[in-house]
C-alpha positions in Angstrom: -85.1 -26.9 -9.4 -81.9 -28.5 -8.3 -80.2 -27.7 -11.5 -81.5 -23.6 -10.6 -80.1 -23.6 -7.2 -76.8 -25.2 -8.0 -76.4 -22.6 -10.6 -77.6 -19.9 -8.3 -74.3 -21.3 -5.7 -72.1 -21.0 -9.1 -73.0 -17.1 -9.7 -71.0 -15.5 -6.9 -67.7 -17.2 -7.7 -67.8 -16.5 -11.3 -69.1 -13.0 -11.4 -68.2 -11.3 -8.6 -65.2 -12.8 -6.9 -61.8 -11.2 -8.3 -58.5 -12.2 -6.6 -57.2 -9.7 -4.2 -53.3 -10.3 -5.5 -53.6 -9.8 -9.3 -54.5 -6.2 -9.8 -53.5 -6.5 -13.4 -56.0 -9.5 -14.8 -59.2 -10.3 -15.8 -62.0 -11.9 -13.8 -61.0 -15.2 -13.0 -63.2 -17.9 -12.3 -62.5 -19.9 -8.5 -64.9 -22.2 -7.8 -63.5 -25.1 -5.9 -66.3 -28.2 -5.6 -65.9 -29.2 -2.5 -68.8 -32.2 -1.9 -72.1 -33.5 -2.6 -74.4 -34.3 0.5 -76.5 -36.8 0.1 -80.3 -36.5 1.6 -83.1 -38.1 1.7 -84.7 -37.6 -1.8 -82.5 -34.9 -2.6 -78.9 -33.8 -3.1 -77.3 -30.8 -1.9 -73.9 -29.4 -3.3 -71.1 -27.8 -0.8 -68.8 -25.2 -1.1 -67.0 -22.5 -0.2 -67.0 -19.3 -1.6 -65.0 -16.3 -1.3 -67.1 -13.0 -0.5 -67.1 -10.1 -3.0 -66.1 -6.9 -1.9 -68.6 -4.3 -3.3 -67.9 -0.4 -3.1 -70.8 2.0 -3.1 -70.2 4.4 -6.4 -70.3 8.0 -5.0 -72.3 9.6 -8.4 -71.6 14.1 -7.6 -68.7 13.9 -8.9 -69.2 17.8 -9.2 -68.4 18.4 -5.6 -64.9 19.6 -5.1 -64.5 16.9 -2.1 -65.1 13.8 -4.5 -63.4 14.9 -7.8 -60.3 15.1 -4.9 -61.0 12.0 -3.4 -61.3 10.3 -7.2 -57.8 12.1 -7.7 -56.5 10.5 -4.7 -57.2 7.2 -6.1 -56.1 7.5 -9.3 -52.5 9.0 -8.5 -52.6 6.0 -5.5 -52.6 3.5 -8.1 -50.0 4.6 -10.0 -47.3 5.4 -7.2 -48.3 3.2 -4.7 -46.2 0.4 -5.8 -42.9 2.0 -6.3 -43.1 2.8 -3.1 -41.4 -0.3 -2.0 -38.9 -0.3 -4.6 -38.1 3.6 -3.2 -37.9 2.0 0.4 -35.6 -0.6 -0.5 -33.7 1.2 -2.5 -33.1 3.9 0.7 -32.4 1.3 3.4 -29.4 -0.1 1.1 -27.8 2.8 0.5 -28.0 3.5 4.2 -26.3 0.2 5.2 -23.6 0.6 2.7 -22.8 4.5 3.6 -22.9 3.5 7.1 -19.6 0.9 6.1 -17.8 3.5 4.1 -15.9 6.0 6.2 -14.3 8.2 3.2 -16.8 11.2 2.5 -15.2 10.8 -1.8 -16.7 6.9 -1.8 -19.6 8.0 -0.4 -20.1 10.2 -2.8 -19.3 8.2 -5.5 -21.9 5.7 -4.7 -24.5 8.3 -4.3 -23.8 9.8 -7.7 -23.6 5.8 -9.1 -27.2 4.3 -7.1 -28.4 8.0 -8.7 -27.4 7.8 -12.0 -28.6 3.7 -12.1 -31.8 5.2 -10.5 -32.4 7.5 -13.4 -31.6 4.6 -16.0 -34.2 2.5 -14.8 -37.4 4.8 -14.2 -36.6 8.1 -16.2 -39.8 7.1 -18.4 -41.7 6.9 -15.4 -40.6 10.1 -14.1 -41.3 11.5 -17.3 -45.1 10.4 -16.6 -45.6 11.5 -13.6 -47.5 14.4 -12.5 -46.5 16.9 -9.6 -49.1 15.3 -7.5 -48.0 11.9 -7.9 -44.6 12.8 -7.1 -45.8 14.7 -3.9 -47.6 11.4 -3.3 -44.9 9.4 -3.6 -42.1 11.2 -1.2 -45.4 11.6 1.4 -45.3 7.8 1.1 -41.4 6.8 1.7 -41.7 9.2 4.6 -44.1 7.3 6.1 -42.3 3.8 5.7 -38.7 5.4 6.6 -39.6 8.8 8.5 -37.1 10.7 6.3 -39.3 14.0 4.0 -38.0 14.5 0.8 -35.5 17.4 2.3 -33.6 15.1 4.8 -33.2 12.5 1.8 -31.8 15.1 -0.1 -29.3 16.6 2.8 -28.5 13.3 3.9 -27.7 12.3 0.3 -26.2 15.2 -1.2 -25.5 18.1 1.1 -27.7 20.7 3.3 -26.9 23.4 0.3 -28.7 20.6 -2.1 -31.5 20.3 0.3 -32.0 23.8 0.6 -32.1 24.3 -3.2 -34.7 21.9 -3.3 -36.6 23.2 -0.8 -36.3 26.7 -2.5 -38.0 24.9 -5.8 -40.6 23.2 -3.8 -41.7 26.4 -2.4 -42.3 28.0 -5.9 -45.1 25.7 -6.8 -46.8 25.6 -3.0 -44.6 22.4 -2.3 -43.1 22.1 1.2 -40.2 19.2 1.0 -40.3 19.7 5.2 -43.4 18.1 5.8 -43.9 14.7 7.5 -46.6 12.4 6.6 -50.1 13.1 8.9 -52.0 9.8 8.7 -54.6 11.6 11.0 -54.9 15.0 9.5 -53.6 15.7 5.8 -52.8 12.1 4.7 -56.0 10.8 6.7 -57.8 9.3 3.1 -54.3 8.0 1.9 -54.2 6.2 4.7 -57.6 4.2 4.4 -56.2 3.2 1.1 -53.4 1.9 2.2 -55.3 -0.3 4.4 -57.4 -1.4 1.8 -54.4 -1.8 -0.4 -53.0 -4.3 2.4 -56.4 -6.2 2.7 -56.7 -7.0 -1.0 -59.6 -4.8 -1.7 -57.8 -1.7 -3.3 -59.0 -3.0 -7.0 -62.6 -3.2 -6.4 -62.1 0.5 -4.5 -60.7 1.6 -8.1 -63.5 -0.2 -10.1 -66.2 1.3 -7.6 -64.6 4.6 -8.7 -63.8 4.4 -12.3 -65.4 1.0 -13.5 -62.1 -0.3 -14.7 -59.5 -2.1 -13.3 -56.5 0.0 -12.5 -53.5 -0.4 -15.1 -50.7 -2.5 -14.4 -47.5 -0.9 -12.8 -44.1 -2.3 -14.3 -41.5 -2.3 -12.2 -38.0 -3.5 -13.0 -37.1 -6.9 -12.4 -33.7 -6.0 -9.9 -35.9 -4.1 -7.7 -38.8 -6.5 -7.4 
């Protein structure tokens, strides 16, 4: 009976906790043994373990609303992570254009952070969808407040921008809008806060029963 219940303690840590921080691995086993209490003709084992966060599966994946939603997450996990590497890469360009007062270096190092830009992630780029991409300038203007269009004026030139913007509106895309964490943006939101409170991998198992795959992002922009 003893040997049952100790077992029954065991289960939870080995089969249903997952770190939170490692996305990319397998189950991992965390059991830490923390004491034996000793009782009067028995012996009771102590620890702690970590709760399992458990997602309910939405199963009509024929309505319109979910196959979005499971679109959502998907395109989530495969953007959401360069999203700091996008944010970094913005706010030191910014400090060093705000130290150079010749409008030719500035362009020069526009052109150069560009071209390095391109070098590093044009087989991501390659791989990603107009969605993503959507999903991914919808999430640096959150974090920095600039939409793809003032990047591109602030960056390049208002005639840039506007070219842009003309493309954009050829496939339903508005390069003007700013994220709406309350209207349009409302479900990205909640992901992002599940995303900051570990629990964005069980999210994607509850959804596709498979942990999302691994992002791989260049070592000079981690």
């Amino acid at each position: 009976m003893k040997r049952l219940a100790f077992i029954l303690l065991l289960l939870p840590g080995i089969f249903l906790n997952r770190p939170a921080a490692s996305a990319q691995e397998h189950w991992q086993e965390r059991i830490f043994m923390e004491y034996y209490v000793e009782m009067p003709g028995d012996t009771v084992y102590v620890d702690t373990i970590t709760p399992a966060i458990v997602f309910p599966r939405i199963r009509n994946t024929k309505d319109p609303d979910v196959k979005k939603y499971y679109k959502l997450v998907y395109n989530f996990s495969k953007v959401y992570p360069y999203t700091d590497v996008a944010i970094n890469v913005v706010r030191e360009a910014d400090m060093k254009l705000a130290a150079m007062r010749r409008r030719r270096d500035k362009e020069k190092y526009v052109d150069a952070v560009a071209d390095q830009l391109l070098d590093d992630f044009t087989s991501v780029a390659r791989h990603m969808t107009v969605s993503q991409g959507k999903l991914l300038t919808r999430l640096i203007d959150r974090e920095i407040g600039k939409t793809p269009y003032t990047i591109v004026k602030d960056y390049k030139s208002g005639v840039a921008a506007g070219f842009w913007q003309g493309v954009a509106k050829m496939f339903g895309q508005d390069l003007k809008t700013h994220y709406d964490p309350k209207g349009e943006d409302r479900m990205t939101e909640y992901l992002i806060e599940k995303w900051n409170e570990g629990q964005f991998d069980a999210l994607y198992f509850s959804v596709f029963r498979e942990w999302p795959d691994p992002v791989e992002i260049p070592s000079k922009y981690r």
